[in-house]
N, C-alpha and C positions, 0 to 999 in steps of 0.2 A: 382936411387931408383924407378921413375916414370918409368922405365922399368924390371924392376922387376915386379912389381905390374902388369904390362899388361900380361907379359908372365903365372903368377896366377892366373889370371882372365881366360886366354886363354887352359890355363890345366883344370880349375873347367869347361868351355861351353864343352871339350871334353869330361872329366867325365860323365856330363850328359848326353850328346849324347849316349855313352857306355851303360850308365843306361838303356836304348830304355824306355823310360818315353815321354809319345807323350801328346800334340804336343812339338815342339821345335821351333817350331814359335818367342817365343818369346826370347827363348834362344840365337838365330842365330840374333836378330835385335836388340837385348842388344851388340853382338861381332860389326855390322858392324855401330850401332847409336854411338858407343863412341869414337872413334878419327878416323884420315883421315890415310889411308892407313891401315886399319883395315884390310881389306881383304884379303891382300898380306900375310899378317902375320900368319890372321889364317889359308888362306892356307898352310903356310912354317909347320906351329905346325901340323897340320893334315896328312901331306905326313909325316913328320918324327913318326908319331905315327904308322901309315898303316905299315912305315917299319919294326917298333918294330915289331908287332904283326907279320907279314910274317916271322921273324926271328924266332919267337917262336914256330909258327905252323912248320917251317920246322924241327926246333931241335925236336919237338914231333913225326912226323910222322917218321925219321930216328930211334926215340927210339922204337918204335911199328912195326918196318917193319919186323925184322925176323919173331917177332911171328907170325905172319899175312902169311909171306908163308907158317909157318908149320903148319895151321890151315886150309890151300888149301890143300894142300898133304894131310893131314888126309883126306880132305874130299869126295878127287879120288878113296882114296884106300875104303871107305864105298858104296860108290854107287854101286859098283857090289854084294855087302852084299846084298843092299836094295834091288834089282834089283828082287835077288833069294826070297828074303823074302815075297816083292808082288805074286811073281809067287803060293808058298806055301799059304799064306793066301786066295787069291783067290780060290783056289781048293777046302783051308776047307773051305770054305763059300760057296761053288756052292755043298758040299755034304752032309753041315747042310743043306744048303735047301732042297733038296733033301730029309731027314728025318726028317724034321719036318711039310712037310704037311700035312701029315696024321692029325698029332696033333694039328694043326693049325683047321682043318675040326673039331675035335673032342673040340677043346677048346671052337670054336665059338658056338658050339650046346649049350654047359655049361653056356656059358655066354648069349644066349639067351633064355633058360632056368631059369637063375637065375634071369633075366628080366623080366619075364613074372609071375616069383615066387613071385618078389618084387610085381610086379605091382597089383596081383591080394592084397597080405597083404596092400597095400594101398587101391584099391578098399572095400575092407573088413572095413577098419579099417573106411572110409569115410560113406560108407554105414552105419555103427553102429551107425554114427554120423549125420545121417540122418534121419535113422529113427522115433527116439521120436518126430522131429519137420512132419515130414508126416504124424504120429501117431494124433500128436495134433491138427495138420491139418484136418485129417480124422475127429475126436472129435469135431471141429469145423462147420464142413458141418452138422453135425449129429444133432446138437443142433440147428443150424440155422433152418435143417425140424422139429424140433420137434420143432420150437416158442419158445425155451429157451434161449431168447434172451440174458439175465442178464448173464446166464452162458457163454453165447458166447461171450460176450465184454471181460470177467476174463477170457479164454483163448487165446481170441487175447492178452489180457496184457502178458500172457504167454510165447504167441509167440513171440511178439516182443522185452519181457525184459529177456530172458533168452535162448529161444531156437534157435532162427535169427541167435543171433550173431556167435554163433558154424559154421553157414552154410554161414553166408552169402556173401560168393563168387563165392556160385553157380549161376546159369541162375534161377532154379527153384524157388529160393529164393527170386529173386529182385522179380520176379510172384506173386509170395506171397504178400511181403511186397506193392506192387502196389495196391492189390488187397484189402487190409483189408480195405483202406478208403473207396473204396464202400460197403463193408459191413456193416462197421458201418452206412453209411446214409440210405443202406436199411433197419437196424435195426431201425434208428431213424425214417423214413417214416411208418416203420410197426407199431412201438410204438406208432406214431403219428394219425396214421390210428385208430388203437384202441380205442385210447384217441376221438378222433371225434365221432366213432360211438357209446364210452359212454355217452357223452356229448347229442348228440343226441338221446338215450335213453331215458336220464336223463330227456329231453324236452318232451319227447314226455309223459313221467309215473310221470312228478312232481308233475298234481293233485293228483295223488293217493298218492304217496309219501310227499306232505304236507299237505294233509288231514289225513295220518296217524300218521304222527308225531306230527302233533297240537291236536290227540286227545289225545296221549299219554303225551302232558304236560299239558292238561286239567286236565285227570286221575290222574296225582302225585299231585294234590292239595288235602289236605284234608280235611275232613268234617270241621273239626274246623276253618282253617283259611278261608275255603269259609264263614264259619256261621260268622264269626267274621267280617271281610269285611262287609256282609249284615247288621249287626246288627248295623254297623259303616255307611254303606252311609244311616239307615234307621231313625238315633238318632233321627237328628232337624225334619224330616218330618212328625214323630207319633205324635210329638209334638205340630208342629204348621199350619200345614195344615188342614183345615176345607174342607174334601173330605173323601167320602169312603175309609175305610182302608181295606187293605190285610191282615186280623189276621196272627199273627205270627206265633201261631200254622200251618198252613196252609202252610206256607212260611217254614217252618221246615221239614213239612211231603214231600213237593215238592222236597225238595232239597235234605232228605232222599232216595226219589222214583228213583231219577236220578243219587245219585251215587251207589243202590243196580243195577238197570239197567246197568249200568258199568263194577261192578263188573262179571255181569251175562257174561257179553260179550269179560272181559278180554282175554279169549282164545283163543277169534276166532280171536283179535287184532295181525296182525303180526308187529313186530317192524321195524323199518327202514331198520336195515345191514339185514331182511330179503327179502327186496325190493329191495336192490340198493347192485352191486357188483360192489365194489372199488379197483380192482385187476386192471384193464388196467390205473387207475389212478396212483397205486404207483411202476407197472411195468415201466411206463414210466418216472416216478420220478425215479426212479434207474436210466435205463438206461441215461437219460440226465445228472443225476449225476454224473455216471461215466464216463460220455465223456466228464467231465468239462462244462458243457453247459447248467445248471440245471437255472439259469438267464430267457434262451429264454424260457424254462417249463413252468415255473411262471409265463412270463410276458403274456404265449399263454392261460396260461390254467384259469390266473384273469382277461384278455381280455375277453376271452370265458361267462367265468362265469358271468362279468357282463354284456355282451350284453344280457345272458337270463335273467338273475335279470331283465333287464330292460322291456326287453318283456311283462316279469310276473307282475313285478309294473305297466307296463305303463297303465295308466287309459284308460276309453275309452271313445273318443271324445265327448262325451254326457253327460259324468263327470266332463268335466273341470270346467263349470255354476254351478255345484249342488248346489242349492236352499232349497232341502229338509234336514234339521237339522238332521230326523231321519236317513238320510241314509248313512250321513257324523259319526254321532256317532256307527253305525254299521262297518261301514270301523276301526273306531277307536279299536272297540271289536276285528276285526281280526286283526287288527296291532300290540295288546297287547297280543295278543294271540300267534302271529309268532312269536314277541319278546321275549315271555317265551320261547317257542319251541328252539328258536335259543341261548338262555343264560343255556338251558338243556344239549342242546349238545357241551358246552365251548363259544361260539363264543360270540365277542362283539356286543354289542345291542345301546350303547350310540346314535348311528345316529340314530338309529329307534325312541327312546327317543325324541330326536329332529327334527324329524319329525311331532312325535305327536305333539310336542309342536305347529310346524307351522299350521298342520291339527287343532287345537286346537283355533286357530288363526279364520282359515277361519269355522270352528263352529260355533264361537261366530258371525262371520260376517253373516253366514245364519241365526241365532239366530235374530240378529237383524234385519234382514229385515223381518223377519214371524214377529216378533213384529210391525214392523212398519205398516203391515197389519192392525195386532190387534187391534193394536190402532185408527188407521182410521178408523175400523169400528165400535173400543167403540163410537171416538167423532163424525160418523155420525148416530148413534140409538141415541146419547143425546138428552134430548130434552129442556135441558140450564134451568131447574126451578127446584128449590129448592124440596127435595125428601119428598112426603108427605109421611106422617106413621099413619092409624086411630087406635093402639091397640100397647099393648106391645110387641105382639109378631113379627109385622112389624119392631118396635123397634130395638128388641132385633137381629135380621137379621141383619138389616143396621151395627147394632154396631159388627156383628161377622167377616163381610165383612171388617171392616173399624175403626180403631183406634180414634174414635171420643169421646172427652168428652167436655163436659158443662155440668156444673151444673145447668145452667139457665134454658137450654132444657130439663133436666129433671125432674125439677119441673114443667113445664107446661102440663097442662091437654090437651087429647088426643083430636080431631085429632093436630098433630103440623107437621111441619116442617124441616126438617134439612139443614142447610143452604148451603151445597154442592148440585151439582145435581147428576145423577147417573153415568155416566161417573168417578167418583172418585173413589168409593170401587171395580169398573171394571178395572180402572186402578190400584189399590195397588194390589189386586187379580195379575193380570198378571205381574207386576210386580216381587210378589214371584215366579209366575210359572218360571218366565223366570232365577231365581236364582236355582231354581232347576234342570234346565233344563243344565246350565252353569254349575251345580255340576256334574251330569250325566260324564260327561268327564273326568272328576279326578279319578274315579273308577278305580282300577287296575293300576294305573299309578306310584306307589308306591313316591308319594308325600306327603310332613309333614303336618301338619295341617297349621301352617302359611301359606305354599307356595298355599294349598288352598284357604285359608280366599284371601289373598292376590289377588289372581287371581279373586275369584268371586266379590270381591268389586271393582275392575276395570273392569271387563267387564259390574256389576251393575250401573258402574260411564257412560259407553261408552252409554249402554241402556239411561239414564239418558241426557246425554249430546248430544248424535247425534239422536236416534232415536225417544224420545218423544219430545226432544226440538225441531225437525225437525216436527214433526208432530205437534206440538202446536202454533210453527210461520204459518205453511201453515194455519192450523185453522182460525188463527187470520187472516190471510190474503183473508180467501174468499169470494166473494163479497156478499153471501146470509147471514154472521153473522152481524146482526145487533148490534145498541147497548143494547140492554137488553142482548143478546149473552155472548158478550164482557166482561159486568160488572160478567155474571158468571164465565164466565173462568179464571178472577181476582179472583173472590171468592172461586173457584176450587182450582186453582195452589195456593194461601197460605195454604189450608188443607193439598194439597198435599206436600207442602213442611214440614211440622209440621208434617209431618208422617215419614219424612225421616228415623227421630232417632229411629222408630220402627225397617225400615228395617235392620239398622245395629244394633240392637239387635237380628234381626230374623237370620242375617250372622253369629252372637257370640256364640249365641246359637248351630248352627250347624257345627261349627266347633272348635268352645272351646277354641277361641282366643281371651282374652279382648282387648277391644278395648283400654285402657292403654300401652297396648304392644308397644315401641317406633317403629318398623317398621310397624304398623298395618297401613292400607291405608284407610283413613277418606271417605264418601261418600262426595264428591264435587260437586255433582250432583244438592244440593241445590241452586245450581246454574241458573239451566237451570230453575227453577219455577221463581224465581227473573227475569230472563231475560227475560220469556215470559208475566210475569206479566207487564214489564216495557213495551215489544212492545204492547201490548194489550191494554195499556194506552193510549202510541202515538199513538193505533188504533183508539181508542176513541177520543182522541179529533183531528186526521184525519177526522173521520166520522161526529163525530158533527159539526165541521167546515165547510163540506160538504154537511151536513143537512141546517146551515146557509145561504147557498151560494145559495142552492136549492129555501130557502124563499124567499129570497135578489131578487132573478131573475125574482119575480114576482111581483115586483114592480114595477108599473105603473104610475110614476110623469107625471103632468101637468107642466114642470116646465116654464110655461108660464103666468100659471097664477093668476088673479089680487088680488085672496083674499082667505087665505086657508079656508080647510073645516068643521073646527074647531072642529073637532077627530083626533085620529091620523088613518094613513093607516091599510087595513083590515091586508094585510100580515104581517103587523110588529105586530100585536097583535098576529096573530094565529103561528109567528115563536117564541113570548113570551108565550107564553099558551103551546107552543113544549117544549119549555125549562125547564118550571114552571113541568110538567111530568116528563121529562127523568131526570132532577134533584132528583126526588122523587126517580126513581130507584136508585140511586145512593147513597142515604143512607145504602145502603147496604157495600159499597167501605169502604174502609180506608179513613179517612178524609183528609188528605191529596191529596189523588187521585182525590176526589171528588170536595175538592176549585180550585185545579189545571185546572181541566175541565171546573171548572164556572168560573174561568177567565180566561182562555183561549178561551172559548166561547164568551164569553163578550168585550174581547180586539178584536178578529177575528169579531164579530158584526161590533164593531168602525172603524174598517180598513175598512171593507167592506162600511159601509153610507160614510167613508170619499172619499174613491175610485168614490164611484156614484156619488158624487160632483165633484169632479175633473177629472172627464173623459174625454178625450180629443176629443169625439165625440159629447160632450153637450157643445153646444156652448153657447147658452144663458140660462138665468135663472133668474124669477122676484123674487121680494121680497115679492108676495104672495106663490112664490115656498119653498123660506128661509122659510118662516113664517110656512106650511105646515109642512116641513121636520124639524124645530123647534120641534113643534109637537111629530114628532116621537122618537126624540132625548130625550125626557121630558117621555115616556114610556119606554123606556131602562134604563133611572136613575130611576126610580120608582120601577125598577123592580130591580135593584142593589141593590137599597134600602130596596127592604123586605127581602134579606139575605135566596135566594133558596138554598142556602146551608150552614149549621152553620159550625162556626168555623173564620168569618171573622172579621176582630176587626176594628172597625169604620165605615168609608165610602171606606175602603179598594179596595171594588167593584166598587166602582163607579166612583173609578179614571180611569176606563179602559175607561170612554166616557170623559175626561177631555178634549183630545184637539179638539174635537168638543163642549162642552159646552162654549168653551170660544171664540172656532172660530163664533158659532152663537151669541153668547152675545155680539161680537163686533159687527155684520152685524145688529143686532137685534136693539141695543142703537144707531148704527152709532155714536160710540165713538174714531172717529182716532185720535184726538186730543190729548188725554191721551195714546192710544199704541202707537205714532211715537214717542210720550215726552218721554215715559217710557220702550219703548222694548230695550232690554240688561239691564237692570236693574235687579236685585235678585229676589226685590217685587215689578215686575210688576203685573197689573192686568190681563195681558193679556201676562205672560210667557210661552207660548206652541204653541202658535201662531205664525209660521212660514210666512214670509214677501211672499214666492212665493207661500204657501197657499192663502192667503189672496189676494197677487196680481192679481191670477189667477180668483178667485172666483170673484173679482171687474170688472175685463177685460169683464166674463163673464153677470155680470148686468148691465155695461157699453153699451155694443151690445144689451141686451133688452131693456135699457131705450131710447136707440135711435130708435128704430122698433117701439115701441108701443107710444110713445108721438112723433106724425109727428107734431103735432103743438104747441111742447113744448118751440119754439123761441117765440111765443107770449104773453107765461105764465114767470110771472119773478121768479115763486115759482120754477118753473122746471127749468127754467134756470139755477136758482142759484144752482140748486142740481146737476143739471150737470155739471158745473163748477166742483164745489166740488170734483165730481166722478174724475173727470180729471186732478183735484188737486194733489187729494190722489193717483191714479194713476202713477203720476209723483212721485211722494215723493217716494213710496213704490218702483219702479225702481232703484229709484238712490239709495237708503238702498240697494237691491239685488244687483246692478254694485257694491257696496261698498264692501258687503260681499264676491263677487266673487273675486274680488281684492286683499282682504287679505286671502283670501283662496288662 
């Protein structure tokens, strides 16, 4: 069976072989991998197969052999057919050629003819289609010389969106199309060219051209709303200015005069678009527009624009300081003026607006310093004393200048008084001017009335707060205003400030805004009179302090010697006889002002005699020196005591010498006994009395009693008081080490 199987194995490797299915590699090592002697066998299968197939092929070629000779013999007997047959065919073909040259010559003529028949209907037909774009081409050159620029970009569109594309694989064409982008940049160079030397026109003819345009938005204003404005900025000032007026009739016929003169002139007025040709401006606006590019137009031509704006605004460097109000409110008139002009012809004006506001700014700021003049030169013509008036109609002056009432003063018989001095109705006076002057600038600004009220009560508050308060401290502050000066400008600045509530009646009045109104702006300005009142105070008793000190320094103590002179010193009389005066001016002051001064006068007195005691340059000092300066100590309370200015209740005054009355009452009694028992106590006698006051003051009559008693060891009276001195001495020490200690 196992040989069986090999010999079927050995038939199928041959089968495949037969197949020619390649490779057979693995067919051939499948036969010789599977059993031993493999080889031999499939050689044995292979030669008996070779034999089969040899037997086969010879059985077949025995069956095909006859027909195969008689397909030779056929093929003997045609060859001498063929032989003849070439010979004929060659002849007729050597004798068609032969008559067919002719015709060959006559065909090629035809067919290069027909060649050249095509060629030219191609040329023809290309040419037709060449045309229009050479045509448009020509139209294009045409329009470039005649500066029809805008037309010539819409034919380049032409060119390249419709008529190109027909042609473009000629030479001529790509020429062309190369060629248009430099045309267009010379377009845009010449466009540009244009635009420059409008521009530069425009610079060089803008006076004339914004002189005629600003007269013409002058002219569209009409009588009525000119009248109406006038009659509006003239309301508060017919009313409450005490100045020559400008009748109104007058003011009517003026204004009348000036716009029939207008009228007269209309004609000869050319308007703008007859001044200024705007053609290279929107030719070039095309042109950028159509080459997509209309961006860089804009950005060149509001470049441009505003470098000359700027030219034309730019002040000139001697205007940057302007100082003068009128010339700053003239600028204002042409700025309000160009602003119409330019909101005539559409354009936005809110900067300009805004401008003004800041010019508006620096107005006020020249405003105030021409006031600040002003005023310095009211407070140097002052001459600080109450304004005398002999008759009613001196009177009746002061009071037109000057919102002052008393009834007191006007029951007193002629000549009198008024208790301001002139300086006052000089200032309320300028004061108004300078509200009206701070109006002037709202004219034509087309602002409401609040926004006016508003404005001029702060710039009246700035006047108020910076420029007279500046000028009222400098006042107080200069070394030639005395104190009689002094007490006026205290009496000045409370009128002046009682006057305030006029002026924001005189603001109400002229612009029709109560002062109820919740945004209405309060003058605060009442301020600055309070403040200057208050420095003026502390000037005063500055200066009186330093009037004291004056006295004080001419004081010339013995303080040596043995027995005083039993008056008190001449200076301390004649600095209380200064006092006993300038208190007298000072009746004039608010009573409060006035106690304040007298004891502060009075306290600054006691520091000063305390100081002269205890100066560390006075070394010794006797007890006829005490006793002397006792003395003086006893004319300062005397003088406390006659109450140089009412309003003081008790001995109120006379506490200001206290810790010197008690400092001499102890050296005077030589009563240590009772201050060392009793100092810290509540109710001592001797509470004010400082231990290193007293220390000091002993040390120093310690050092005199030893100079002047050389031979007071012999004396047991002096002894023993010397003792004593040195007693108290010690004591009064070790109380100071004590207090230092718990300090």
């Amino acid at each position: 069976m196992l040989e069986e199987e090999t010999d079927q194995t050995y038939e199928n490797v041959l089968a495949e072989i037969q197949s020619f299915e390649l490779p057979i590699e693995a067919t051939l090592r499948s036969v010789y991998d599977d059993q031993p002697n493999a080889h031999k066998k499939f050689m044995e299968k292979l030669d008996a197969c070779i034999r089969n197939h040899d037997k086969e092929i010879e059985k077949m070629c025995n069956f095909h052999h006859q027909g195969f000779v008689d397909a030779i013999t056929e093929l003997l007997k045609v060859r001498t057919d063929a032989e003849k047959l070439k010979v004929q065919v060659t002849d007729t073909n050597r004798r068609f050629q032969d008559a067919g040259k002719e015709v060959i010559v006559h065909t090629e003529d035809i067919i290069r003819c027909r060649i050249q028949q095509r060629n030219i209907t191609t040329v023809v037909e290309k040419l037709q289609l060449c045309l229009p774009v050479l045509e448009m081409y020509s139209k294009l050159k045409e329009q470039m010389s005649a500066k029809r620029y805008y037309s010539a970009l819409k034919t380049m569109e032409q060119l390249e969106n419709v008529y190109f594309p027909w042609v473009s694989q000629y030479r001529f064409c790509q020429l062309m199309i190369e060629n248009l982008p430099k045309l267009r940049e010379d377009i845009k160079e010449i466009s540009m060219s244009d635009l420059k030397d409008f521009l530069e026109s425009i610079r060089k003819h803008s006076d004339k051209i914004g002189e005629t345009a600003m007269k013409q938005a002058q002219h569209q204003k009409t009588f009525s709303v000119s009248l109406q404005k006038q009659n509006k900025m003239k309301f508060g000032k017919n009313m409450y200015i005490n100045r020559d007026r400008i009748p109104e009739e007058r003011n009517e016929t003026v204004l009348k005069h000036s716009l029939e003169e207008e009228d007269e002139n209309e004609e000869e007025v050319l308007t703008v678009q007859d001044l200024v040709d705007f053609s290279p401006v929107y030719r070039c606006l095309h042109i950028y527009s159509v080459l997509g590019d209309e961006e860089t137009f804009e950005n060149y031509y509001r470049k441009q624009r505003k470098k000359q704006a700027r030219l034309v605004l730019q002040p000139q460097s001697n205007m940057s300081y302007c100082t003068d109000p009128d010339l700053v409110l003239e600028l204002k008139n042409l700025i309000v003026i160009f602003a119409d002009t330019l909101q005539g012809y559409g354009f936005p004006v809110n900067r300009l607006f805004d401008l003004l506001f800041e010019i508006r700014d620096q107005y006020n700021e020249t405003l105030l310093k021409k006031w600040a003049g002003v005023f310095r030169d009211i407070f140097e013509e002052d001459n600080y004393s109450p304004i005398p008036v002999v008759n009613e109609e001196e009177y009746k002056i002061v009071i037109s200048k000057f919102p002052f009432q008393d009834p007191d003063l006007e029951k007193q018989s002629f000549p009198k008084k008024f208790p301001m001095s002139q300086s006052v109705p000089h200032i309320y006076i300028q004061v108004k001017e300078f509200i009206y002057a701070s109006l002037k600038f709202s004219e034509s600004l087309h602002r409401s009335s609040t926004e006016i009220d508003d404005m001029l009560r702060k710039s009246t508050n700035l006047l108020l707060t910076r420029t007279l308060s500046s000028c009222l401290l400098n006042l107080i502050r200069k070394p030639h205003i005395g104190l009689t000066e002094l007490v006026q400008i205290i009496i000045n600045t409370t009128h002046l400030e009682q006057a305030c509530k006029y002026l924001e009646d005189f603001i109400t009045n002229i612009t029709n805004i109560s002062q109820e109104t919740v945004h209405t702006t309060r003058l605060y300005g009442l301020s600055t009179f309070k403040d200057a009142r208050h420095a003026a105070e502390g000037e005063i008793y500055t200066k009186l302090n330093q009037k004291i000190d004056e006295f004080v320094q001419l004081a010339d103590y013995d303080w040596t010697m043995s027995e005083p002179d039993g008056r008190a010193s001449g200076y301390l009389m004649d600095l209380i006889n200064f006092l006993r005066s300038i208190f007298q001016v000072f009746t004039h002051l608010p009573g409060k002002v006035a106690q304040t001064a007298c004891m502060s006068a009075c306290q600054h007195l006691s520091t000063s005699l305390m100081q002269m005691l205890l100066d560390s340059e006075l070394k010794q000092i006797s007890m006829g020196a005490v006793q002397q300066f006792n003395l003086d100590v006893i004319q300062c309370e005397l003088f406390a005591s006659s109450e140089p200015v009412p309003g003081f209740q008790g001995d109120t005054l006379q506490l200001a010498f206290i810790d010197l009355r008690q400092l001499l009452d102890l050296f005077m009694v030589w009563d240590w006994s009772t201050y060392l028992a009793d100092y810290g106590q509540p109710a001592s006698k001797y509470l004010r009395v400082n231990p290193n006051t007293a220390l000091t003051l002993l040390e120093k009559m310690k050092d005199t009693s030893k100079k002047n008693n050389i031979f007071a060891q012999f004396r047991k009276n002096d002894r023993d008081k010397q003792k004593l001195i040195e007693t108290v001495v010690k004591q009064l020490r070790s109380l100071v080490n004590g207090m230092s200690q718990h300090m």
